[in-house]
PyMOL Python script that loads the backbone (N, CA, C, O; Angstrom):
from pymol import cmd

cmd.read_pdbstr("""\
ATOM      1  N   UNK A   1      14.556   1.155   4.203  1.00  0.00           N
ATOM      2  CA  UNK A   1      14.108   2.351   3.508  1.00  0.00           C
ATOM      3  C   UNK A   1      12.916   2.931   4.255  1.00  0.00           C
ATOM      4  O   UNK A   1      12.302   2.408   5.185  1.00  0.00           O
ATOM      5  N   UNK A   2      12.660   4.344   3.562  1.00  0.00           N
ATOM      6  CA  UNK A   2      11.777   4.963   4.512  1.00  0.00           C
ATOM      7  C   UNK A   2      10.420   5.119   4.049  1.00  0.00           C
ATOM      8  O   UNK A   2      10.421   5.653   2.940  1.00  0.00           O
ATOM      9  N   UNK A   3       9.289   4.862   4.465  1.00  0.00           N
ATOM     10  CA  UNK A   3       8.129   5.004   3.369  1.00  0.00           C
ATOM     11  C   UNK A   3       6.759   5.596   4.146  1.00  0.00           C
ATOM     12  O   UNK A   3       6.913   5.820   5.346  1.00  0.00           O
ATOM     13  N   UNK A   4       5.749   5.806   3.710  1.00  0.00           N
ATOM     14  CA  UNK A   4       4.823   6.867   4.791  1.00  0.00           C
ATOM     15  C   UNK A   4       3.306   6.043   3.963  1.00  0.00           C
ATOM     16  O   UNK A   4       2.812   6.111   2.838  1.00  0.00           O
ATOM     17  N   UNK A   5       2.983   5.308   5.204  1.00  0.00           N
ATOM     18  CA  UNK A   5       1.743   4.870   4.354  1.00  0.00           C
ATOM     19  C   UNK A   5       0.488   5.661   5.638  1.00  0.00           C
ATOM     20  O   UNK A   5       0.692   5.699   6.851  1.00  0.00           O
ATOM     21  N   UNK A   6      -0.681   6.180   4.967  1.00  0.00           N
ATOM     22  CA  UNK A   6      -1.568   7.187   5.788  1.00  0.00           C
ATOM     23  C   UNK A   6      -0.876   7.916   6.389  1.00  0.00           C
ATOM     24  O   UNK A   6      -1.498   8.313   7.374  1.00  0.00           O
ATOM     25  N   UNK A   7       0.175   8.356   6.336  1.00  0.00           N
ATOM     26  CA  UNK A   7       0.243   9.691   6.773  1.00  0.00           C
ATOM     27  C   UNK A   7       1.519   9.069   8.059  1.00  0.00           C
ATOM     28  O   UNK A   7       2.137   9.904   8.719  1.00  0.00           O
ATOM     29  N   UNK A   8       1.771   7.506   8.268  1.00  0.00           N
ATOM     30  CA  UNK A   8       2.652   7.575   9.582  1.00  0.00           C
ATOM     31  C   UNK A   8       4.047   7.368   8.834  1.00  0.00           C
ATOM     32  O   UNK A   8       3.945   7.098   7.637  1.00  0.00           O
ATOM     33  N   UNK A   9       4.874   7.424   9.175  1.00  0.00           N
ATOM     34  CA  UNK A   9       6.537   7.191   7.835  1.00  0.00           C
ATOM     35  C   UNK A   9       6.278   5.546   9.191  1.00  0.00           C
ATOM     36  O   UNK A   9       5.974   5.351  10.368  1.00  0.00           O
ATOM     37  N   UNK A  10       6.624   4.857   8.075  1.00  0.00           N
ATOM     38  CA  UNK A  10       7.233   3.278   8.276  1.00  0.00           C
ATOM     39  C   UNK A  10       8.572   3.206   7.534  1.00  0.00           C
ATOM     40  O   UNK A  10       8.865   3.699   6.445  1.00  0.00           O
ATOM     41  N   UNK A  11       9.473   2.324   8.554  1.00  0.00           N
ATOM     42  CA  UNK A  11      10.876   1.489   7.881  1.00  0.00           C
ATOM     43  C   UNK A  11      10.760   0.484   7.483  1.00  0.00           C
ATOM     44  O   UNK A  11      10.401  -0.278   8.381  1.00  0.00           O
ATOM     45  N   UNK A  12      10.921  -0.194   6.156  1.00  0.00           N
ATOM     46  CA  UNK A  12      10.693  -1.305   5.233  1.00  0.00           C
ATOM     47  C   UNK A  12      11.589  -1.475   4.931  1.00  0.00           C
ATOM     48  O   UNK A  12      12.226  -0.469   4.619  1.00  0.00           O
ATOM     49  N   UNK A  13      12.213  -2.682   4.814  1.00  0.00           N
ATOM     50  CA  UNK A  13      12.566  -3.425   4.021  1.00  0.00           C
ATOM     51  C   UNK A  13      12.967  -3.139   2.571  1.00  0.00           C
ATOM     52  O   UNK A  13      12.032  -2.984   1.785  1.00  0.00           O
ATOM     53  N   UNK A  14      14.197  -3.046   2.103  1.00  0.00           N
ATOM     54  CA  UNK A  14      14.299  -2.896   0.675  1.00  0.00           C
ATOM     55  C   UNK A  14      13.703  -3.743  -0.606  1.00  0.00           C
ATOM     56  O   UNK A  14      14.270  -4.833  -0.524  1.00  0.00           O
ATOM     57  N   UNK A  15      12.964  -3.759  -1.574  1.00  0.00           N
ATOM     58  CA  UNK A  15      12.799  -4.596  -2.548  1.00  0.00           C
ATOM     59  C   UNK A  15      11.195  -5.022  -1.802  1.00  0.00           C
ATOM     60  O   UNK A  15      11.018  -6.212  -1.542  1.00  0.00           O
ATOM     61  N   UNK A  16      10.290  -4.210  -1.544  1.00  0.00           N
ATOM     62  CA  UNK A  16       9.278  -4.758  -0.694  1.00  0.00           C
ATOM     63  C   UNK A  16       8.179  -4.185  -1.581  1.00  0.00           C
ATOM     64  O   UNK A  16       8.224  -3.013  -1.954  1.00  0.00           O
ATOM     65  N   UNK A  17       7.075  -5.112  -1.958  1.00  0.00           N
ATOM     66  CA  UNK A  17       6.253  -5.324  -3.131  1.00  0.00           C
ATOM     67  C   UNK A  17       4.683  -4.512  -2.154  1.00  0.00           C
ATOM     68  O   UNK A  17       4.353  -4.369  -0.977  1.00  0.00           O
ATOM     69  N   UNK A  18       4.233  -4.241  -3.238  1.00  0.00           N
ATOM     70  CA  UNK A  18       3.150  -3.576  -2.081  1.00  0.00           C
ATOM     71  C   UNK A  18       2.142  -4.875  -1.296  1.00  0.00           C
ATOM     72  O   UNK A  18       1.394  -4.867  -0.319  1.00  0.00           O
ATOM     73  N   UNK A  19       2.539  -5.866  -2.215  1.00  0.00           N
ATOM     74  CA  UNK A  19       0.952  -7.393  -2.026  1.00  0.00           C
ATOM     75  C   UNK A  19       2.070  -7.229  -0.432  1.00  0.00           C
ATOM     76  O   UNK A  19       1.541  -6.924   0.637  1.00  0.00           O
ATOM     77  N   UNK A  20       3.378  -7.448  -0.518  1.00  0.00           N
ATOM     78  CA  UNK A  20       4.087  -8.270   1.062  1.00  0.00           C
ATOM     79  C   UNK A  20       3.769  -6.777   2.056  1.00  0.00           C
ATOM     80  O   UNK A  20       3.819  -6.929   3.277  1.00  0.00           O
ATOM     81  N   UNK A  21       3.440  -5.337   1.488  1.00  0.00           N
ATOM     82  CA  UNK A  21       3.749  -4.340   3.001  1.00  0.00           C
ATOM     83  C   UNK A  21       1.886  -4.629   3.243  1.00  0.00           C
ATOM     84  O   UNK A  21       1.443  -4.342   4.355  1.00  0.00           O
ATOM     85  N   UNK A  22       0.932  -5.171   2.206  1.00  0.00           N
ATOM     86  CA  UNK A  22      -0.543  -5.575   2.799  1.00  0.00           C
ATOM     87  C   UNK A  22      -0.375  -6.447   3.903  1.00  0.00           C
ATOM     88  O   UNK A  22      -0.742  -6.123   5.032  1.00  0.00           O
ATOM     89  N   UNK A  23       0.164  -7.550   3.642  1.00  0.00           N
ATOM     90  CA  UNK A  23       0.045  -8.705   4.182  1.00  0.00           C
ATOM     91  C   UNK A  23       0.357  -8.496   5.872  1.00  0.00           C
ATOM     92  O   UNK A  23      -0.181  -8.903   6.902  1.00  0.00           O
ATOM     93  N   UNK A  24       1.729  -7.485   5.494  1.00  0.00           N
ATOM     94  CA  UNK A  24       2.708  -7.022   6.755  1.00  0.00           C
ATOM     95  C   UNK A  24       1.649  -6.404   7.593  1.00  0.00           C
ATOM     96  O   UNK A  24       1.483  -6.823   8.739  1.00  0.00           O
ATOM     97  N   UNK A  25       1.021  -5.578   7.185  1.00  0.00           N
ATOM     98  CA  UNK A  25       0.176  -4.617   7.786  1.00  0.00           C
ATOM     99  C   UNK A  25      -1.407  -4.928   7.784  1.00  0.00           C
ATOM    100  O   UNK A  25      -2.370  -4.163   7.719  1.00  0.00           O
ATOM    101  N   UNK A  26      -1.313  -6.480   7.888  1.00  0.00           N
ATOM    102  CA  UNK A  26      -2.844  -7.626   7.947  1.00  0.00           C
ATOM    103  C   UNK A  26      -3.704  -6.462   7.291  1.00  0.00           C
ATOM    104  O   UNK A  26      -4.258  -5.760   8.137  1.00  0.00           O
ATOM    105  N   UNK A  27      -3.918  -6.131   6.083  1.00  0.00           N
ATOM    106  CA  UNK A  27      -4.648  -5.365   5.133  1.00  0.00           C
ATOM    107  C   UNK A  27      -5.349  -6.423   4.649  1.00  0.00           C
ATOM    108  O   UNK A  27      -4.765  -7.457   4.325  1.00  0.00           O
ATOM    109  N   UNK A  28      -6.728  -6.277   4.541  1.00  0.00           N
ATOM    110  CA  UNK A  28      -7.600  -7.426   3.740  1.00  0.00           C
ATOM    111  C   UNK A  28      -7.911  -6.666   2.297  1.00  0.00           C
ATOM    112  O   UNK A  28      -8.502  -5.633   1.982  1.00  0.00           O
ATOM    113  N   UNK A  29      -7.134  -7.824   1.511  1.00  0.00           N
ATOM    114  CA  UNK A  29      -7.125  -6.786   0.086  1.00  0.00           C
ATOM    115  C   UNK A  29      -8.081  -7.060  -0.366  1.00  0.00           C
ATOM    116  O   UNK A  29      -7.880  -6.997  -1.579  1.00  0.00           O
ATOM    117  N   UNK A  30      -9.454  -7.458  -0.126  1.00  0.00           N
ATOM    118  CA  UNK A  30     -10.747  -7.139  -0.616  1.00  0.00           C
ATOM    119  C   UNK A  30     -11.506  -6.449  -0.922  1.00  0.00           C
ATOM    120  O   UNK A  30     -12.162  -6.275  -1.949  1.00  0.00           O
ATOM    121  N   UNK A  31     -11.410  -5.808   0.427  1.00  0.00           N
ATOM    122  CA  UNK A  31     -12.222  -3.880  -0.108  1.00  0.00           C
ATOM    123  C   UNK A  31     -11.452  -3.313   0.601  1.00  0.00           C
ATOM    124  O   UNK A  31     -11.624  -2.981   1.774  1.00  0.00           O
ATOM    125  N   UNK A  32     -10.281  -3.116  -0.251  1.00  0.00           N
ATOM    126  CA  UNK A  32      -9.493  -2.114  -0.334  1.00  0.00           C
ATOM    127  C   UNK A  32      -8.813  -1.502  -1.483  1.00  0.00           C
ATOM    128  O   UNK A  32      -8.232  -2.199  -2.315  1.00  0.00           O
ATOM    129  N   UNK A  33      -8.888   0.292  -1.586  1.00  0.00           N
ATOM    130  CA  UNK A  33      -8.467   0.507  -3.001  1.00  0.00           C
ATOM    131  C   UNK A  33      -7.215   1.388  -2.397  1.00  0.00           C
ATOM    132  O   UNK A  33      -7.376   2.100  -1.406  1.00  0.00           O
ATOM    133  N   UNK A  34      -5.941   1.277  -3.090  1.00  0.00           N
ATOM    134  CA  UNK A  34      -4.407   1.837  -3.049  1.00  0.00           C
ATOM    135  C   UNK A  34      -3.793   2.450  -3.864  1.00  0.00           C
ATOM    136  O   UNK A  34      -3.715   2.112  -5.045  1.00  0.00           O
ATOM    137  N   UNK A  35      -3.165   3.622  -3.283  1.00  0.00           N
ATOM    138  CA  UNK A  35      -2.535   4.594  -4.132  1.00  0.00           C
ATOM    139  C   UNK A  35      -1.187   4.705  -3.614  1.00  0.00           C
ATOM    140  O   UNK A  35      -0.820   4.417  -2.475  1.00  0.00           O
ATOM    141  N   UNK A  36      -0.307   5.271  -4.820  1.00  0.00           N
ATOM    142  CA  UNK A  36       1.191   5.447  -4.157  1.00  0.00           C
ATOM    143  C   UNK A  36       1.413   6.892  -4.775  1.00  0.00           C
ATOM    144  O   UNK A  36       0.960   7.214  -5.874  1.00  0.00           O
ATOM    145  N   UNK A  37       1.858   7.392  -4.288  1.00  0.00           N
ATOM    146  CA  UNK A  37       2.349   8.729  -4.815  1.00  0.00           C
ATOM    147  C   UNK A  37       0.863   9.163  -6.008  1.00  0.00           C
ATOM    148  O   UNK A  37       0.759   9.370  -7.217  1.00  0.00           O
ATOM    149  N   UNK A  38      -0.215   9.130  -4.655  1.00  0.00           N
ATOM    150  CA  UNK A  38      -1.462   9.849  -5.618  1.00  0.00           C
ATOM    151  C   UNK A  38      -2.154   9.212  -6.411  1.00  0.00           C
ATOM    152  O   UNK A  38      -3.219   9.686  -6.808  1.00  0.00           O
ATOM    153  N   UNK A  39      -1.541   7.543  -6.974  1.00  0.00           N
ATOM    154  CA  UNK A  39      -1.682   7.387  -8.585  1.00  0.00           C
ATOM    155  C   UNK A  39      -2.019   5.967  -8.109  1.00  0.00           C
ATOM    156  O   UNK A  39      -1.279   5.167  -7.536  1.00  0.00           O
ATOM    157  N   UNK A  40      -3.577   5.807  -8.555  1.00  0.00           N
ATOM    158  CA  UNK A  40      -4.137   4.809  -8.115  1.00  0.00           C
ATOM    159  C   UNK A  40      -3.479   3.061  -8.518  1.00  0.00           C
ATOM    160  O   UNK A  40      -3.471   2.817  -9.725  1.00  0.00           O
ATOM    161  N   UNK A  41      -3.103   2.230  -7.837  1.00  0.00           N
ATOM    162  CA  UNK A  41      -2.534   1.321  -8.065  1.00  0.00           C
ATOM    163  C   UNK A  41      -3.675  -0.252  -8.231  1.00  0.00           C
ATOM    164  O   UNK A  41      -4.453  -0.732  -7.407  1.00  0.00           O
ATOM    165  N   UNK A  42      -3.402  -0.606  -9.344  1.00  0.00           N
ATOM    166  CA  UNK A  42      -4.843  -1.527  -9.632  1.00  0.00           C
ATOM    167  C   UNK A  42      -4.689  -3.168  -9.086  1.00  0.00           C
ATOM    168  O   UNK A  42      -3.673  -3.650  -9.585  1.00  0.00           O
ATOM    169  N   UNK A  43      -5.183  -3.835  -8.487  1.00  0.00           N
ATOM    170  CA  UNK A  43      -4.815  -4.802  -7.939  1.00  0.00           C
ATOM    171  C   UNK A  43      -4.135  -5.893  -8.429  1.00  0.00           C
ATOM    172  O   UNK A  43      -3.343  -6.642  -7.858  1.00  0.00           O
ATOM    173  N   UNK A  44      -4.626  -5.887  -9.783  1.00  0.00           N
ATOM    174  CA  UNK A  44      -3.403  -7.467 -10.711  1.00  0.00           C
ATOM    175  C   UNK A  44      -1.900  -6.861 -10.766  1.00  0.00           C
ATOM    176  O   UNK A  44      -1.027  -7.600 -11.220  1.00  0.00           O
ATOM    177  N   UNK A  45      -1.560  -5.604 -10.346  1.00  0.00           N
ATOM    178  CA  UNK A  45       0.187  -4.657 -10.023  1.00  0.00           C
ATOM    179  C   UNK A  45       0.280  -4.831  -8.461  1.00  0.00           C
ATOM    180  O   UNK A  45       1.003  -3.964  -7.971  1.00  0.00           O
ATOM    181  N   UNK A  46      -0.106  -5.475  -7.787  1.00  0.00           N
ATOM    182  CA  UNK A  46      -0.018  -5.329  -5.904  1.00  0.00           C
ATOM    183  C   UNK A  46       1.161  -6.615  -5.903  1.00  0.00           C
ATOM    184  O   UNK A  46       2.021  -6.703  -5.027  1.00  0.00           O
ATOM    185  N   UNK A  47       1.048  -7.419  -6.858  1.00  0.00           N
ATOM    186  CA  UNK A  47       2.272  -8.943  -6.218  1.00  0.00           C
ATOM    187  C   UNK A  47       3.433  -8.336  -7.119  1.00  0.00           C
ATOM    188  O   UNK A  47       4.434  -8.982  -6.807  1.00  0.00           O
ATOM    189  N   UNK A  48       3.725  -7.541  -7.943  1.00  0.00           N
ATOM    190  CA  UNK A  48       4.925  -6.889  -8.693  1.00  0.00           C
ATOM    191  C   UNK A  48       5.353  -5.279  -8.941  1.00  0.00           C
ATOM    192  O   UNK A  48       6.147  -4.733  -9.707  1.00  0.00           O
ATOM    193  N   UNK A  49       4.590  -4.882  -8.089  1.00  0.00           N
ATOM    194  CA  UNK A  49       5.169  -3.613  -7.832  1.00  0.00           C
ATOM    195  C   UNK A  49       5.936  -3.549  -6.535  1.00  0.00           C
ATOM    196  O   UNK A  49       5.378  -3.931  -5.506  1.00  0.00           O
ATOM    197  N   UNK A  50       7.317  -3.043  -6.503  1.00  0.00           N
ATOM    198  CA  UNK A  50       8.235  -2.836  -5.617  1.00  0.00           C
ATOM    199  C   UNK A  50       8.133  -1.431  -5.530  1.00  0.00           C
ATOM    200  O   UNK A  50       8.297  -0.577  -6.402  1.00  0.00           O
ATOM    201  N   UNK A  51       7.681  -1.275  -3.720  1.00  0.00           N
ATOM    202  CA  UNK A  51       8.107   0.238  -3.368  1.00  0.00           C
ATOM    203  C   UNK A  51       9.350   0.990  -3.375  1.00  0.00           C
ATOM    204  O   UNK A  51      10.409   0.362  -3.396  1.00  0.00           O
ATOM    205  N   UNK A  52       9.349   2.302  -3.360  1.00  0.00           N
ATOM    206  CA  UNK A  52      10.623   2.897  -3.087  1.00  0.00           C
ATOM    207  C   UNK A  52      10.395   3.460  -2.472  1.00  0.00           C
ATOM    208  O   UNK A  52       9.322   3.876  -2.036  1.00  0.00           O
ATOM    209  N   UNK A  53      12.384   3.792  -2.068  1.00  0.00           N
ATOM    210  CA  UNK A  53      12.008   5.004  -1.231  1.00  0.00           C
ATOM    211  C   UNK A  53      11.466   6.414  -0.927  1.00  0.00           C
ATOM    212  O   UNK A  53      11.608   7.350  -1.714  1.00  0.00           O
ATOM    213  N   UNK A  54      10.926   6.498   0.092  1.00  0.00           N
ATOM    214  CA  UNK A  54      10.193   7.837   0.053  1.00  0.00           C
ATOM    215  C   UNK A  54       8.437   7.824  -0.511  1.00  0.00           C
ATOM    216  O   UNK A  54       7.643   8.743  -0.312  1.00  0.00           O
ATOM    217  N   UNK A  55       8.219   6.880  -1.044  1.00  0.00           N
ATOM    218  CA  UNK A  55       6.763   6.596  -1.397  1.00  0.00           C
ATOM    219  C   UNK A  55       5.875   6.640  -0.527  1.00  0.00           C
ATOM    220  O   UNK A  55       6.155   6.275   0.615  1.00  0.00           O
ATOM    221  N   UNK A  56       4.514   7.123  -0.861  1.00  0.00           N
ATOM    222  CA  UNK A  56       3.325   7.774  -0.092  1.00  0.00           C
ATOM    223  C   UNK A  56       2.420   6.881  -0.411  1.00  0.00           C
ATOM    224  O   UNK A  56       1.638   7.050  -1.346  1.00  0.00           O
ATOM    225  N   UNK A  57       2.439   5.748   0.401  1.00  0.00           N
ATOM    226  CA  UNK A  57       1.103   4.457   0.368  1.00  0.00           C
ATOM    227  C   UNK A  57      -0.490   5.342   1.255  1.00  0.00           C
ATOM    228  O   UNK A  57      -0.784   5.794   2.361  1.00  0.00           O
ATOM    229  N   UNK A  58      -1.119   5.164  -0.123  1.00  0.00           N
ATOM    230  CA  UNK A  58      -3.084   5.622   1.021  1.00  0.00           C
ATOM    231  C   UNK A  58      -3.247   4.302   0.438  1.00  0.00           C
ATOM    232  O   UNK A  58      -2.895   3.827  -0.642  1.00  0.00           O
ATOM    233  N   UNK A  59      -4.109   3.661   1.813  1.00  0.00           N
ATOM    234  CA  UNK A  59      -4.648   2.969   1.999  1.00  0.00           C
ATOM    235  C   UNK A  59      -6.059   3.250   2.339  1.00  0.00           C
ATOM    236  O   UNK A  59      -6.338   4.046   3.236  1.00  0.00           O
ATOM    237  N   UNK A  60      -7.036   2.569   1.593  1.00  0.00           N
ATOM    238  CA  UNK A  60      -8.448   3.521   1.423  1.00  0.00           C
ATOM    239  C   UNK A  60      -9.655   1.968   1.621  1.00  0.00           C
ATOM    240  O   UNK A  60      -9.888   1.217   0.674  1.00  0.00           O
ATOM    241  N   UNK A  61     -10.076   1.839   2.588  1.00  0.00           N
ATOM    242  CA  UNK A  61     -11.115   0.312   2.910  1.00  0.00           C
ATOM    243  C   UNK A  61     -12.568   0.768   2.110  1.00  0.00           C
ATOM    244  O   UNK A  61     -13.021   1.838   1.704  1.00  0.00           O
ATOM    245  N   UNK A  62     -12.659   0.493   2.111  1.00  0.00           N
ATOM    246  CA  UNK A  62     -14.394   0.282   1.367  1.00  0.00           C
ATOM    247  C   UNK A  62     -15.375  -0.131   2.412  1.00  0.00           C
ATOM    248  O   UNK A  62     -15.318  -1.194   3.031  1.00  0.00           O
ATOM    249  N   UNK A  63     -16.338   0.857   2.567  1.00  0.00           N
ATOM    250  CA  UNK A  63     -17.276   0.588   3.627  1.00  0.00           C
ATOM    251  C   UNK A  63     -19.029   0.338   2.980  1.00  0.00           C
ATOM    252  O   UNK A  63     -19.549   1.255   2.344  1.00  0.00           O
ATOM    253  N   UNK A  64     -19.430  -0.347   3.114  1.00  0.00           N
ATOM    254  CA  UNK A  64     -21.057   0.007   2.494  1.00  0.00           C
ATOM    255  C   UNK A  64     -21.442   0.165   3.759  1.00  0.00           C
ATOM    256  O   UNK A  64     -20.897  -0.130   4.822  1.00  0.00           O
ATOM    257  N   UNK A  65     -23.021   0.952   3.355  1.00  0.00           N
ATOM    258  CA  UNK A  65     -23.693   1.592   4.574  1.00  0.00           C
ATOM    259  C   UNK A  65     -24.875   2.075   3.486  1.00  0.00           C
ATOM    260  O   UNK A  65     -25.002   2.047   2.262  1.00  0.00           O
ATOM    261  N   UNK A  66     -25.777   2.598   4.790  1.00  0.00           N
ATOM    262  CA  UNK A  66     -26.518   3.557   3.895  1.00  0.00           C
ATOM    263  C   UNK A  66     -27.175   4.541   4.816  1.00  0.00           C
ATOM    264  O   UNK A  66     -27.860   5.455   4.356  1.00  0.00           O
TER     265      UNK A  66
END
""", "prot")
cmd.dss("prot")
cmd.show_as("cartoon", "prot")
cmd.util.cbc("prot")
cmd.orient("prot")
């Protein structure tokens, strides 16, 4: 299936959970906050939410600074 995470389209895997396209894509899910189609996705839903097709993954890191 076809899916577009930041903006590049990736081919995945059918039945693919967002915790396995992190892992795929060595994402450190620590400070990181995720949206799919806009709609912020909360981290205890990352090991049981299955993407579909056509879905718009942002991937957003958390930086401190000052």
């Amino acid at each position: 299936m076809e899916i577009n995470v930041n903006g590049r389209p990736l081919t995945a895997v059918a039945d693919l959970s967002l915790q396995q396209l992190l892992q795929q894509q060595g994402v450190n899910g620590k400070a990181i906050a995720v949206a799919i189609n806009d709609d912020v996705v909360h981290r205890e839903q990352w090991p049981t939410l299955t993407l579909q097709p056509g879905d718009r993954v942002t991937l957003v890191t958390v930086v401190a600074g000052g």
